[in-house]
C-alpha positions in Angstrom: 89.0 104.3 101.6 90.6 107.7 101.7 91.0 109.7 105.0 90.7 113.5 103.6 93.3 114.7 106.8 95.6 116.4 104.3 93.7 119.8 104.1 94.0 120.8 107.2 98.1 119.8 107.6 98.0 121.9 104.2 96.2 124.8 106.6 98.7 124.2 109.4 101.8 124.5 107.2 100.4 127.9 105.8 99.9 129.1 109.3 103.6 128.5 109.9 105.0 129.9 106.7 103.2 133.0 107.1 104.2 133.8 110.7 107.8 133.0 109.9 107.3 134.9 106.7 106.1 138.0 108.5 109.1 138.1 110.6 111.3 137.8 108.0 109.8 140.3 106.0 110.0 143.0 109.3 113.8 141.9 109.7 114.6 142.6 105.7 112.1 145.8 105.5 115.1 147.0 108.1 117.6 146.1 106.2 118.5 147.5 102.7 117.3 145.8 100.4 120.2 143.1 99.1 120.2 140.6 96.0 117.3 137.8 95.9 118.9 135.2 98.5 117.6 131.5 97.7 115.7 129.7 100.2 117.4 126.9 101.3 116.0 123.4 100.6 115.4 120.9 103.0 118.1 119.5 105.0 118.5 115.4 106.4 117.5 115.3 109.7 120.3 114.0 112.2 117.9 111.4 114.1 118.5 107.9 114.2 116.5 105.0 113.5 115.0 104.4 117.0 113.7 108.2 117.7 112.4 108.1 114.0 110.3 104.8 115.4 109.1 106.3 118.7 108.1 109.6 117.0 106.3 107.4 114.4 104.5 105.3 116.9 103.7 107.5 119.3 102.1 110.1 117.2 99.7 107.3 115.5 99.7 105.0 118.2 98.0 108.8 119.8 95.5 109.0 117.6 94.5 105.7 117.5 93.5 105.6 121.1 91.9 109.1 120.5 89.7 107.8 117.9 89.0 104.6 120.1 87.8 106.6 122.8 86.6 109.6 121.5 88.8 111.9 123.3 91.6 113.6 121.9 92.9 115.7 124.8 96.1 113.3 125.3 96.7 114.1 121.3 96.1 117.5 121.6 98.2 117.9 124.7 101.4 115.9 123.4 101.3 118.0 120.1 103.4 121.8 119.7 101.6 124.7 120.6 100.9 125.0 116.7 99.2 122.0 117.2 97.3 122.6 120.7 95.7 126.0 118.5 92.9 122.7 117.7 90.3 122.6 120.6 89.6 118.9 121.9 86.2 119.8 119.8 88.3 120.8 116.6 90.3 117.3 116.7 87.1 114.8 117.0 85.7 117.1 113.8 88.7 116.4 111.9 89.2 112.9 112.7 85.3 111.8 113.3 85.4 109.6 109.3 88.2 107.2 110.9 86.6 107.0 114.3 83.0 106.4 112.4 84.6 103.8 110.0 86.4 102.4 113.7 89.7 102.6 111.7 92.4 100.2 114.0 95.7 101.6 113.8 97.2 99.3 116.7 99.1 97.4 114.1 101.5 100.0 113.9 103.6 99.1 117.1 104.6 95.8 116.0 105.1 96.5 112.1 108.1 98.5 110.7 107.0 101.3 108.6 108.6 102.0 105.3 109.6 105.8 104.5 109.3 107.4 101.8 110.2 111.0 102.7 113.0 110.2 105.1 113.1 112.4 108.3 114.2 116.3 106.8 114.3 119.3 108.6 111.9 121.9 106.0 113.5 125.5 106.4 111.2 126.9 109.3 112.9 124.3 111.4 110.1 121.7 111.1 110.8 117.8 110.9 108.8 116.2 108.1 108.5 112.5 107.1 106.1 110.4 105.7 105.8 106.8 104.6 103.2 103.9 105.1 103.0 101.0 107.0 102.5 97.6 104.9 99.7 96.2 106.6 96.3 95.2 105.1 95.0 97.9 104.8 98.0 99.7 104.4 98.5 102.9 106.2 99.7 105.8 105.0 101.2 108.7 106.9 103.0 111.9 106.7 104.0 113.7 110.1 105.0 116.9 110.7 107.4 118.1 114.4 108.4 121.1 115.7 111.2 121.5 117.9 109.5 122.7 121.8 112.0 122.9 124.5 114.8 120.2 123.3 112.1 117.7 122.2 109.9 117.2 118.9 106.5 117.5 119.6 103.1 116.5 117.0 102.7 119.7 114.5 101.1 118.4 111.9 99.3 114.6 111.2 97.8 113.3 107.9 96.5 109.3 107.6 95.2 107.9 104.9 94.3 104.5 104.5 95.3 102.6 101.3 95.8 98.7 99.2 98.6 96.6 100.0 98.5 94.7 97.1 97.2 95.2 93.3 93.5 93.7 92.8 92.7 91.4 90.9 89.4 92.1 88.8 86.3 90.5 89.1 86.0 87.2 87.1 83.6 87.5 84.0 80.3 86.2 84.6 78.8 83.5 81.8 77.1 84.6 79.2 73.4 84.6 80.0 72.5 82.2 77.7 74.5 79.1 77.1 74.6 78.1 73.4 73.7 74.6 73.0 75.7 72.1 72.2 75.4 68.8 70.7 76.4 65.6 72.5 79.8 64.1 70.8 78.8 61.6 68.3 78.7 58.3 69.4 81.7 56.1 68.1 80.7 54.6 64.9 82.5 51.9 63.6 83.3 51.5 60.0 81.4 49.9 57.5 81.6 46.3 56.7 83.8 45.5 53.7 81.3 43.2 52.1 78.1 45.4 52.9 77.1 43.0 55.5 75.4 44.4 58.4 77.3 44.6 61.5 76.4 43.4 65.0 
């Protein structure tokens, strides 16, 4: 089972990368107009283990109890203001599959999760990670921050739900019809030497 969340973190980004864009653009318009600069890549982010768990756990932990309840406004409220654009409305749209399918995300404050985008800070100044937590079913996530007054607050959240382990495939049936087979042959003991009949 696939949660289809990705779309609209996709949507979100784009918002973000165009304002910042359009900013950019005015300040350089200004400017003459220098040699191509490169964008700079992704940078670590400085955040230690702990604050990487709380921002994990929290932001799913969130949205679990929004989709057990059916209302998001404590989800909406804890997110950016990039987030908070989503009306209470917008958010039970978007998540309505996992609270349908009563998706249980609680396992995620006692199991570690295992990254595998480590915390980096993208070039608009957003904190992206993602990873998955090895439960059955495994949960897969990928979390976006932005940075609102000193703290990181929910930008963008995409869950998908996925195998822990490889499946085995089905075991073939029998064939339909079972050829017959004869009964092993009854131990027959050699023949007499002499031709004499045996007992």
């Amino acid at each position: 089972m696939k949660i289809a969340i990705r779309p609209y973190l996709q949507a979100i980004f784009l918002i973000a990368l165009t304002c910042a864009g359009v900013g950019a653009a005015r300040a350089q318009t200004s400017k003459q107009k220098a040699a191509p600069v490169e964008t700079p890549g992704p940078k670590p982010a400085q955040i230690d283990r702990n604050g990487v768990l709380i921002l994990i756990r929290s932001a799913l932990l969130a949205l679990d109890q929004a989709n057990k309840t059916g209302n998001y406004t404590v989800l909406r409220d804890l997110g950016a203001p990039g987030f908070q654009v989503n009306t209470v409305a917008r958010l039970a749209e978007i998540f309505a599959k996992q609270r349908n399918d009563n998706l249980d995300l609680s396992g995620v404050a006692v199991i570690d999760p295992q990254l595998n985008l480590l915390p980096q800070i993208e070039p608009n100044g957003m904190m992206r990670m993602a990873g998955f937590f090895p439960s059955v079913p495994q949960v897969n996530f990928e979390l976006v921050f932005a940075p609102v007054n000193g703290q990181w607050r929910l930008f963008g959240i995409s869950v998908t739900i996925g195998q822990s382990a490889p499946v085995a495939p089905e075991p073939q049936a029998p064939p339909a019809s079972p050829v017959a087979q004869k009964p092993p042959p009854a131990a027959v003991k050699p023949p007499a030497a002499n031709g004499a009949k045996q007992p």
